[in-house]
C-alpha positions as CSV (number, residue, x, y, z in Angstrom):
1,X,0.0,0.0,0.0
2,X,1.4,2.9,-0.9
3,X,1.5,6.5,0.9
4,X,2.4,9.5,-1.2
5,X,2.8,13.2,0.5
6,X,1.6,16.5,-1.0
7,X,3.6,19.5,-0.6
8,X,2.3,22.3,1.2
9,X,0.4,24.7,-0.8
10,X,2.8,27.5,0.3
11,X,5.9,28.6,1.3
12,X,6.9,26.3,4.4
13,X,10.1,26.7,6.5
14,X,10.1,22.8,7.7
15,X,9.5,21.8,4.2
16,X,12.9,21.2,3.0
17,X,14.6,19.6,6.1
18,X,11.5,17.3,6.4
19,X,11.8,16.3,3.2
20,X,15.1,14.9,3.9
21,X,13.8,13.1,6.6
22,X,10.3,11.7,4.8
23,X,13.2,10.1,2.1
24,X,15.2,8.9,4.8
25,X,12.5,6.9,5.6
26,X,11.7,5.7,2.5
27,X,9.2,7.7,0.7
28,X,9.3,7.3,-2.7
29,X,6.7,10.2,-4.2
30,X,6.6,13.3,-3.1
31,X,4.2,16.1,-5.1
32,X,5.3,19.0,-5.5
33,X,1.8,21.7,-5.4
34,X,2.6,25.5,-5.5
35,X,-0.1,26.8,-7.0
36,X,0.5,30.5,-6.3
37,X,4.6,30.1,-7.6
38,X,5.3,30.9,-10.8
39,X,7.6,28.8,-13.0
40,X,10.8,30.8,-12.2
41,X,10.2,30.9,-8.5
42,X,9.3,26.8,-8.7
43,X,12.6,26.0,-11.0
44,X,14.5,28.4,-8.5
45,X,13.6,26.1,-5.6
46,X,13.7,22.7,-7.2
47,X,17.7,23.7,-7.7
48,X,18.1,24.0,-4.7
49,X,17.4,20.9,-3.3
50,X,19.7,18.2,-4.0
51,X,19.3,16.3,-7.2
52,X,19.2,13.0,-5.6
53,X,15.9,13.4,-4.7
54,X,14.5,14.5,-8.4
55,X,13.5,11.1,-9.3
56,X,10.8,11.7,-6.6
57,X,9.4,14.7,-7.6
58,X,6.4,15.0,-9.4
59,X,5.0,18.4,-10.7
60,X,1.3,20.2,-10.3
61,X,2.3,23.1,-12.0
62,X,4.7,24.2,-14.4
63,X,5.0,21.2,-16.0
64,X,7.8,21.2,-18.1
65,X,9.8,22.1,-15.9
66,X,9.8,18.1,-15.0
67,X,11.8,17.0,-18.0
68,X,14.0,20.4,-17.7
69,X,15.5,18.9,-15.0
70,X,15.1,15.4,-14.6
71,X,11.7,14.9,-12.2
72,X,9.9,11.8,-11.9
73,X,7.1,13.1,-13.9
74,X,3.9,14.9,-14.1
75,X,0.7,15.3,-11.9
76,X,-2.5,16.7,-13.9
77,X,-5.9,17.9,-12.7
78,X,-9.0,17.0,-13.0
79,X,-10.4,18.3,-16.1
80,X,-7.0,19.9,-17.3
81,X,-6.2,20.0,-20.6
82,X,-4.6,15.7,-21.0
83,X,-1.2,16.4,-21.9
84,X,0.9,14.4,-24.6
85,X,1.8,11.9,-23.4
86,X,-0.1,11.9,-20.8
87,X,1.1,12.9,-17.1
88,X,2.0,10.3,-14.8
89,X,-0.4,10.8,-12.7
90,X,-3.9,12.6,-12.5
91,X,-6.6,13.7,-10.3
92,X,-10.3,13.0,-10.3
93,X,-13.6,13.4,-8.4
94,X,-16.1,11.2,-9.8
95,X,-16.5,7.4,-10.8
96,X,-16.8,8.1,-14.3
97,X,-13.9,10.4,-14.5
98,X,-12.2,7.3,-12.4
99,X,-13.2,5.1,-15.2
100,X,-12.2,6.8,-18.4
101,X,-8.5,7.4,-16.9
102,X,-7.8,3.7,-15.8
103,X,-4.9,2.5,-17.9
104,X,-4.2,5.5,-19.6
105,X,-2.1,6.9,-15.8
106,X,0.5,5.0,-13.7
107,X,-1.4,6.7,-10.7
108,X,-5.1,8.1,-10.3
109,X,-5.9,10.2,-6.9
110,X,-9.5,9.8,-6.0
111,X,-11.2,12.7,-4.0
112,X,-12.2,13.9,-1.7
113,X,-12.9,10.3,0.2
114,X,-13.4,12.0,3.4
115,X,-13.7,15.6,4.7
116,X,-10.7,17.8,4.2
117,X,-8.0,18.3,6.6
118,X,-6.8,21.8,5.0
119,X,-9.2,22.4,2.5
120,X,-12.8,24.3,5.0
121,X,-16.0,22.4,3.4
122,X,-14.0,20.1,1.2
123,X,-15.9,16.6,1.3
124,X,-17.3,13.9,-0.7
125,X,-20.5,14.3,-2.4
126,X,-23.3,12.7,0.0
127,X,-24.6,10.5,-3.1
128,X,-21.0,8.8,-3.9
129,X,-22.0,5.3,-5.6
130,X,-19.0,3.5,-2.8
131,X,-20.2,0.2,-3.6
132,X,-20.1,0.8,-7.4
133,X,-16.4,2.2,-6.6
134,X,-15.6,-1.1,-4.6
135,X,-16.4,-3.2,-7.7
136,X,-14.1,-1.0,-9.9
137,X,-10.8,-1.0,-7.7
138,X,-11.4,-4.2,-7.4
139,X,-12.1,-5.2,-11.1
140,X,-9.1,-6.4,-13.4
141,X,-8.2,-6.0,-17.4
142,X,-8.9,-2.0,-18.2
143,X,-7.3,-1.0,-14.9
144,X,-3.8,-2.8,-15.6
145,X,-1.3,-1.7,-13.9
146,X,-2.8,1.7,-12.8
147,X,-2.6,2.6,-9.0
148,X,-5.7,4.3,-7.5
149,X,-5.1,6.0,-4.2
150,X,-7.3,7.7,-2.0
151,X,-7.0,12.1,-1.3
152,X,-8.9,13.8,1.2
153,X,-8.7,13.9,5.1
154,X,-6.5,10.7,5.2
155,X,-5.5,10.0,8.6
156,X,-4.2,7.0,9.4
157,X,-7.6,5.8,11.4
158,X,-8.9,6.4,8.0
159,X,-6.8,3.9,6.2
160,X,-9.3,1.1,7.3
161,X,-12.2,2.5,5.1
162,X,-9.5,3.3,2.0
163,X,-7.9,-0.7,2.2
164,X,-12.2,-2.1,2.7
165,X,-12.9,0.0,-0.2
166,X,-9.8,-1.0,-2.7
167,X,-8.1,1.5,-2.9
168,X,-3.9,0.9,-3.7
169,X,-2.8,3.5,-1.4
170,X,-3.4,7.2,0.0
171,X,-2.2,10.5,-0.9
172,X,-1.4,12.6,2.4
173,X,-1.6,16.5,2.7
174,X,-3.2,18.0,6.4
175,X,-2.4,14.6,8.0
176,X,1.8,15.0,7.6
177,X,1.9,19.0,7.2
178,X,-0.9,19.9,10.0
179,X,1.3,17.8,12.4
180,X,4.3,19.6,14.4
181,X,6.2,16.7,13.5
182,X,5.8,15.9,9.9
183,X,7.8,13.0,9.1
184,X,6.8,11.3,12.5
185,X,3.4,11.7,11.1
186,X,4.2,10.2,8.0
187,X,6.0,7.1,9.2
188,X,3.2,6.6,11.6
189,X,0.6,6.4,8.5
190,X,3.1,4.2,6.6
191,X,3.6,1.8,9.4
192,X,-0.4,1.9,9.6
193,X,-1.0,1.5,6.2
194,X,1.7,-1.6,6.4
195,X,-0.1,-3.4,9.0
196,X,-3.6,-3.1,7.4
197,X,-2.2,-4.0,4.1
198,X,-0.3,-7.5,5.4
199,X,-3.7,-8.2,7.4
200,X,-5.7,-8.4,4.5
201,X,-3.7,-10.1,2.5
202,X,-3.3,-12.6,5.1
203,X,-6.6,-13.2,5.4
């Protein structure tokens, strides 16, 4: 199961010494979201971090920036323009969005699947067909080798409902930066995740 970390949205002075640490202990995507940065001020930072941990960067904005210099690839939004090839990875919101981008990503984020940890009012729709999504993530053939991880007011209690309901991980924002201790908090889901994921495949 895997757990993926999403930057913070601005500026953040523990950012870059935590991101040493949340590689350290073995993360192995970390998205880069800035929304409000423009392209030089996003290129000026990625330079400075060391280029060891490029291959685990993927981009939100500014995307060609990732082949500039060497990124693991591209993250695209949820009805943004599909890029050529297509990005990496993408978000979505609904089942039918969910549907038409199996196979054609590495990596689909699904959300919100529960109510926002930084994002006020940000929650799943009250009428979201779950059982319909259940028999989708866990369906074979179109989905190949595509990973579908859950976004949105993961906490690691949460983890439960995203490994009952299929999902192949769970991408982790509020959780990891709305802790004082953000790769503790990150380990701590990972470990979780971990344990819920060799439980059920024990079973």
């Amino acid at each position: 199961m895997r757990i993926i970390v999403i930057s913070p949205d601005k500026a953040d002075p523990r950012e870059e010494a935590a991101m040493e640490g949340l590689f350290a202990s073995g993360l192995e995507r970390y998205h880069v979201r800035k929304p409000g940065w423009s392209a030089a001020e996003l290129e000026a930072w990625l330079l400075r971090l060391p280029n060891a941990w490029r291959r685990r960067l993927f981009l939100h904005e500014h995307h060609f920036l990732a082949a500039k210099l060497g990124l693991a690839g591209r993250h695209e939004k949820d009805r943004e323009g599909y890029g050529e090839p297509p990005g990496e990875s993408r978000s979505c919101h609904d089942l039918p969005s969910l549907r038409m981008l199996l196979g054609r990503h590495a990596q689909v984020l699904l959300g919100p699947v529960f109510p926002s940890l930084s994002k006020e009012g940000y929650r799943p729709a009250a009428d979201f067909p779950w059982e319909e999504l259940k028999g989708v993530l866990s369906g074979t053939g179109k989905r190949g080798h595509c990973r579908v991880l859950a976004i949105g007011g993961v906490t690691a209690e949460r983890l439960g409902r995203c490994v009952e309901l299929g999902f192949d991980g769970a991408a982790a924002l509020g959780a990891v930066w709305g802790d004082p201790h953000p790769v503790r908090a990150y380990v701590d889901l990972r470990r979780h995740a971990e344990k819920l994921w060799g439980a059920r495949h024990a079973a």
